[in-house]
VMD Tcl script that draws the C-alpha trace (Angstrom):
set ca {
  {56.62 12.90 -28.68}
  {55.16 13.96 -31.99}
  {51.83 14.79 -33.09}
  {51.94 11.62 -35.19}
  {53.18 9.70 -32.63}
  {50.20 10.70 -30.04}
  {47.77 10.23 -32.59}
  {49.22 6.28 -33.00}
  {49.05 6.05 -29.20}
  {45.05 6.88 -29.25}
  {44.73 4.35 -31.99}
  {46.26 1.48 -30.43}
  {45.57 1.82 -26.87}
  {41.66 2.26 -25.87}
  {39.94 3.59 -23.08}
  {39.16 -0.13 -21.79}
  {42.72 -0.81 -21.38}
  {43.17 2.28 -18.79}
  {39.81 0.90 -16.74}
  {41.12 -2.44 -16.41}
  {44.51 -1.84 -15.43}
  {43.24 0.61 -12.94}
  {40.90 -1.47 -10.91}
  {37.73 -1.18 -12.89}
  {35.38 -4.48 -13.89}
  {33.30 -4.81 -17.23}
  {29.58 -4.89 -16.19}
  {28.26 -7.38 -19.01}
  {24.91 -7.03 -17.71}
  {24.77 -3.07 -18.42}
  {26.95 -3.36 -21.23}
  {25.42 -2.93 -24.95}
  {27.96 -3.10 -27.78}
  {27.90 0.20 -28.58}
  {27.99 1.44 -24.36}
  {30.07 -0.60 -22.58}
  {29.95 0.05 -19.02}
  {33.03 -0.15 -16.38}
  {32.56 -0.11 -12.66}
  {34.72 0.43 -9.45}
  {33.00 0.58 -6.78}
  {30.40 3.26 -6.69}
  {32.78 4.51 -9.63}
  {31.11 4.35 -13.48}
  {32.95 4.98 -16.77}
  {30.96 4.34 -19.99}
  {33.17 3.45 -23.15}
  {32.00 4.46 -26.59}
  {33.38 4.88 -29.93}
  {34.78 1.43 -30.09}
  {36.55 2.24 -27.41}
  {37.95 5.95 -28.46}
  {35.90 7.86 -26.32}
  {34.54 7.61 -23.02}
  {31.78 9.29 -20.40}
  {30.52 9.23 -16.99}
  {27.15 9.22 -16.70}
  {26.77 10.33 -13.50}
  {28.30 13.49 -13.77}
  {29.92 15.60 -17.13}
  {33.25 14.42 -17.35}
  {34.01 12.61 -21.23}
  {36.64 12.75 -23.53}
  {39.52 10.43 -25.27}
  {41.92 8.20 -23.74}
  {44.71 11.01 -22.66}
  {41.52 12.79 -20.57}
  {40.40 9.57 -19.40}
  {43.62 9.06 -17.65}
  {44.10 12.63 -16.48}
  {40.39 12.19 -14.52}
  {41.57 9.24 -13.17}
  {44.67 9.63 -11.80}
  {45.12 13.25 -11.59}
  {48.30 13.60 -14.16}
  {49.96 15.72 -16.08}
  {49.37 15.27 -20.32}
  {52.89 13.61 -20.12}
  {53.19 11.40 -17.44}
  {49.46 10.46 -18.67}
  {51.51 9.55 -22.11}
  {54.10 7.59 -20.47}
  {51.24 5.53 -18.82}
  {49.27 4.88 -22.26}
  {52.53 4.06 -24.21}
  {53.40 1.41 -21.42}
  {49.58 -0.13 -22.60}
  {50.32 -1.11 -25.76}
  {49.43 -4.38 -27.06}
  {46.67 -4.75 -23.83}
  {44.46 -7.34 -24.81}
  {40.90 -5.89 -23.46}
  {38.86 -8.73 -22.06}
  {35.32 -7.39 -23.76}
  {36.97 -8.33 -26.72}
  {33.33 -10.60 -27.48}
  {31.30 -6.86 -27.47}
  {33.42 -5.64 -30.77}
  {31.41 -6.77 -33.90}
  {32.28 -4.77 -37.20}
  {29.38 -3.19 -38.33}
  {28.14 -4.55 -42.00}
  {28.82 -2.52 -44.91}
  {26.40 -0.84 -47.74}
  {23.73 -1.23 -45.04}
  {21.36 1.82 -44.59}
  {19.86 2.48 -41.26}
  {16.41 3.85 -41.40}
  {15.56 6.70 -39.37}
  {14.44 6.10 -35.80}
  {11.11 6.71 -36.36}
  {10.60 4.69 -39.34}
  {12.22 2.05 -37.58}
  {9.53 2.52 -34.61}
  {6.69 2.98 -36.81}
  {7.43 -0.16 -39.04}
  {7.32 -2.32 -35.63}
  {3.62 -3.06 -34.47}
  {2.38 -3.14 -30.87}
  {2.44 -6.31 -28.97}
  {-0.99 -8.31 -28.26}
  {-1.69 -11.48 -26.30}
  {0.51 -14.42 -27.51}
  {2.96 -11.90 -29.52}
  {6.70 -12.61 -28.78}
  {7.35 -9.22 -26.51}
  {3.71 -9.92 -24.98}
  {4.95 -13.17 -23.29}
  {8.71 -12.11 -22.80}
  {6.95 -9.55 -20.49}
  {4.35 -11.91 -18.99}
  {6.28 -15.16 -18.32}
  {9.85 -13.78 -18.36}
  {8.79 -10.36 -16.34}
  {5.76 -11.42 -15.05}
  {4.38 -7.88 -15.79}
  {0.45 -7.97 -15.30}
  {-1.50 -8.44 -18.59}
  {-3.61 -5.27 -17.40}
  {0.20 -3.28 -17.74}
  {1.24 -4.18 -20.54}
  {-1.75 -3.97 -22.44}
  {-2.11 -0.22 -20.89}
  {1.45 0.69 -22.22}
  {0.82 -1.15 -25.95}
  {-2.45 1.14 -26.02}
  {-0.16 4.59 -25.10}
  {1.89 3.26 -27.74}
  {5.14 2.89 -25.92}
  {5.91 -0.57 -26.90}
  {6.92 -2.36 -29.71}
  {7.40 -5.98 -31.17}
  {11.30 -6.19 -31.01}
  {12.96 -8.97 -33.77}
  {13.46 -12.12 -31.75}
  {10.96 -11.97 -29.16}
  {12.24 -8.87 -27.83}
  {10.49 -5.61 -26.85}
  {10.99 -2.18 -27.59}
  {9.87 0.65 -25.23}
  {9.98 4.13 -26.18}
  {12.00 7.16 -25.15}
  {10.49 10.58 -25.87}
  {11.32 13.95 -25.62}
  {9.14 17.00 -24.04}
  {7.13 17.64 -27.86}
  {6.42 13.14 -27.34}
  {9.04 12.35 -30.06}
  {10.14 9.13 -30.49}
  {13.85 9.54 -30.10}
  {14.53 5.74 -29.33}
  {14.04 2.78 -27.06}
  {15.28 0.62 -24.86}
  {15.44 -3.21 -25.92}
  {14.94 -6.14 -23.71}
  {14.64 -9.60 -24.80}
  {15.75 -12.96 -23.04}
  {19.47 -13.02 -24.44}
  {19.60 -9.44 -25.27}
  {19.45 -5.89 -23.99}
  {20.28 -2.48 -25.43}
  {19.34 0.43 -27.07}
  {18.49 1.73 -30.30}
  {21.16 2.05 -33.09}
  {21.37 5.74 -33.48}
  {18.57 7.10 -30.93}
  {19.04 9.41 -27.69}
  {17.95 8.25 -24.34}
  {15.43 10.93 -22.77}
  {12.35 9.20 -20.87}
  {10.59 6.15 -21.01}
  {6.92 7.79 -19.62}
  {3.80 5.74 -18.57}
  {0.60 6.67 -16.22}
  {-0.83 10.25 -15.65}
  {0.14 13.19 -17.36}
  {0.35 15.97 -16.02}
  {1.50 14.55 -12.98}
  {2.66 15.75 -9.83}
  {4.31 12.65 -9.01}
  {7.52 11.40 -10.85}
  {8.67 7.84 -9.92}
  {12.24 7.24 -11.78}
  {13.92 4.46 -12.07}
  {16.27 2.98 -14.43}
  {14.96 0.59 -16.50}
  {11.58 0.61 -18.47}
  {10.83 -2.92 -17.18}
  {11.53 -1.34 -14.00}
  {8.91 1.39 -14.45}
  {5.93 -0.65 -15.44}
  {6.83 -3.15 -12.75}
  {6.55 -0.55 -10.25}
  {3.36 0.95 -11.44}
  {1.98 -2.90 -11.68}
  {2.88 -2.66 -7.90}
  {1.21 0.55 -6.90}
  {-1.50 -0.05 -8.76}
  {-0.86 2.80 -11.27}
  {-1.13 5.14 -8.55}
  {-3.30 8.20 -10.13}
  {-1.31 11.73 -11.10}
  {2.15 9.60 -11.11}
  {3.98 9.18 -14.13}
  {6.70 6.13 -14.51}
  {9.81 6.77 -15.68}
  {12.80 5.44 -17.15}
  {16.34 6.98 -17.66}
  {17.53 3.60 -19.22}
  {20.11 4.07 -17.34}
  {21.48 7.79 -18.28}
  {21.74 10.86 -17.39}
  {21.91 13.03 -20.83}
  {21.42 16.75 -20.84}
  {18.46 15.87 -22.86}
  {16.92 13.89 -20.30}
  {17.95 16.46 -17.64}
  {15.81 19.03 -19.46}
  {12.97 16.10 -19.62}
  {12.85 15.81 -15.96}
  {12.92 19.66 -15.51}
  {10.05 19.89 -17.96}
  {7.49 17.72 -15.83}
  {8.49 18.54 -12.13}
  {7.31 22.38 -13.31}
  {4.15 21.83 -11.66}
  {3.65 23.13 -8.34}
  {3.18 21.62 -5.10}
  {5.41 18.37 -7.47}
  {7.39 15.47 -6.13}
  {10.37 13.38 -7.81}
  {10.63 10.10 -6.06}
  {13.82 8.17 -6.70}
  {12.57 4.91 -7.04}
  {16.23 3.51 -8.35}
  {18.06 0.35 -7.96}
  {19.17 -0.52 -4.54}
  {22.79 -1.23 -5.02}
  {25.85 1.84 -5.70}
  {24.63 3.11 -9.04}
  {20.73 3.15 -7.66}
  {22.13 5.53 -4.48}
  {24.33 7.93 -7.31}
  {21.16 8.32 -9.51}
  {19.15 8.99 -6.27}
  {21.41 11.54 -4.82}
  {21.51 13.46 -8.27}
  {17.71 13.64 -8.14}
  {17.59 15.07 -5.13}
  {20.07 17.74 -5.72}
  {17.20 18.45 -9.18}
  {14.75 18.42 -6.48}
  {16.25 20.66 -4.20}
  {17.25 22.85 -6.99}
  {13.74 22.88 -8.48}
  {12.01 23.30 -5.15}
  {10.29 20.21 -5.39}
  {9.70 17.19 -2.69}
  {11.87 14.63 -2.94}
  {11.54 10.87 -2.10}
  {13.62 7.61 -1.94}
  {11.67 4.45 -2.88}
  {14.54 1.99 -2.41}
  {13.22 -1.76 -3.91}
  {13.53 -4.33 -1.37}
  {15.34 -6.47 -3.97}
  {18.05 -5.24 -7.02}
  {15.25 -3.80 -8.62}
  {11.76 -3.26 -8.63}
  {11.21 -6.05 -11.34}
  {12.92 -8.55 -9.32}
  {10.56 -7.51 -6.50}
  {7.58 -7.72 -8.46}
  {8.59 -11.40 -9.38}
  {9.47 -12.54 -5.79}
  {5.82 -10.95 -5.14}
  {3.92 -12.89 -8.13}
  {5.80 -16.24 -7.12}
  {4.77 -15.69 -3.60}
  {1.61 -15.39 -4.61}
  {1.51 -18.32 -7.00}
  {2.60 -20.88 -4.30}
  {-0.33 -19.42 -1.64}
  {-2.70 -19.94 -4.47}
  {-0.86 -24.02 -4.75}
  {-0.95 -24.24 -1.23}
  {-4.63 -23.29 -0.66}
  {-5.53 -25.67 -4.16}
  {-4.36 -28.70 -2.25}
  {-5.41 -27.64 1.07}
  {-9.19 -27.86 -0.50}
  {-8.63 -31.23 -2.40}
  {-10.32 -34.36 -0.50}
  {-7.82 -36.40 1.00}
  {-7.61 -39.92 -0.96}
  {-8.63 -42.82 0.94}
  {-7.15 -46.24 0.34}
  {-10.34 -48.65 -0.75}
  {-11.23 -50.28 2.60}
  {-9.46 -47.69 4.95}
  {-12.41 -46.45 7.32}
  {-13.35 -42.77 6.58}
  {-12.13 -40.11 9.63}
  {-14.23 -40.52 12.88}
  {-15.21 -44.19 11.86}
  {-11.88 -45.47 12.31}
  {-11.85 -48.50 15.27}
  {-14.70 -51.14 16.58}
}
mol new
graphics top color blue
foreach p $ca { graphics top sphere $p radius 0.5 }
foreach p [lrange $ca 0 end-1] q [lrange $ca 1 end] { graphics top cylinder $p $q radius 0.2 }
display resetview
């Protein structure tokens, strides 16, 4: 096979194509337009590039569609090119996640974009996404607007920050009720909120995820809450490295409780291990530690129903005699 003819092969066949026809599922809820992520089993595979080029984040394997079948299947380049040729034509069912991006549009720098967004307050569009759709605590979110790690998203959406070691904005995760993602162009590091320094380093997964955790804690003092947004980039490697340098420290792995949850948690304990820290699992005791803090505020909620109208009068019907004057 040519040169020319490989290169037409890695244009009409994408790294989708190989995932589905080799057992692999499209995670819609994970899945952002630009990062569209594949699972089997405990397996992950991240698709990028419109589907050119591919990653997994929980370890350093990435490449194009030839290497993506080679780490799969253990093949040879050619027998790997027999398999791709045979794909051509596959009609990829996340079809709906491929929107061409608009022309003549300039994107503004990540931290222009950032700046030019203003913190939420009571009764602003993220403010009540995060009370009534998260049920975050006013008391949190008001704590996070102050550190300045969120944002008024477009839509009703929010915006919280990842920064690097120097506290640069270098993007954010976005959460709205129809919409999650990341920002166009940005890096995921570390979403940070509570102490710092701290000696305590609670990651999870999800901002949402962090500040529910520390609304459950009680923003435990010297802890910081953390947030890979679901990553694992060198960058935020270095991130994590940076803040467990102080002694006597402690990463707790406070990540989802399903596959992906255990794989981030057993990579944080080989960090810990390797940094000589103390290491912890904080499993939730639902998905996620958001979920959990819901099923806790609704629990709540009904006691507080239940002891409302255990403390209203009972009605009496006009004539009925009142309780211990009923008979002759």
């Amino acid at each position: 096979m040519t040169r020319e003819e490989i290169e037409d092969l890695r244009q009409k066949v994408g790294c989708e194509a190989v995932l589905e026809t080799s057992g692999f599922t499209l995670d819609r809820k994970e899945s952002t337009r630009r990062a569209i992520k594949f699972r089997r089993g405990a397996e992950i595979i991240i698709v990028t590039h419109e589907g050119r080029g591919w990653f997994d984040p929980l370890g350093d394997s990435k490449g194009d569609v030839f290497s993506l079948v080679s780490h799969l299947d253990g093949v040879a380049f050619s027998e790997g090119l027999e398999r791709i040729a045979a794909l051509v034509g596959f009609q990829s069912s996340d079809a709906e996640w491929r929107k061409a991006p608009k022309t003549g549009e300039a994107v503004a720098s990540v931290s222009e974009r950032w700046l030019s967004r203003r913190a939420p307050s009571p009764g602003s569009g993220a403010w009540r996404y995060l009370r009534t759709r998260r049920l975050l605590p006013a008391s949190i979110i008001g704590q996070a607007a102050r550190h300045g790690v969120l944002r008024e998203g477009p839509y009703g959406s929010m915006w919280a920050a990842h920064t690097d070691t120097a506290g640069i904005v270098t993007g954010w995760e976005e959460r709205g009720a129809d919409w999650r993602g990341f920002a166009t162009g940005g890096t995921k590091v570390l979403f940070r909120f509570g102490s710092t320094p701290a000696r305590r380093l609670c990651v999870t997964e999800a901002a949402i995820d962090a500040m529910s955790l520390a609304a459950l804690e009680g923003t435990r003092e010297g802890t910081l809450y953390l947030s890979t947004g679901g990553g694992w980039s060198p960058a935020t490697e270095v991130a994590l490295r940076d803040l467990a340098l102080l002694p006597a420290g402690q990463i707790v792995a406070a990540t989802d409780a399903n596959p992906q949850g255990e794989a981030y948690a057993d990579r944080l304990r080989s960090l810990a291990e390797e940094l000589g820290c103390q290491w912890l699992r904080l499993r939730p005791p639902a998905d996620d530690w958001n979920d959990f803090l819901k099923l806790r505020q609704n629990e709540k909620a009904g006691r507080r129903d239940r002891e409302e109208t255990c403390r209203k009068p009972e009605r009496r019907v006009k004539g009925e005699a009142s309780p211990g004057k009923a008979g002759p």
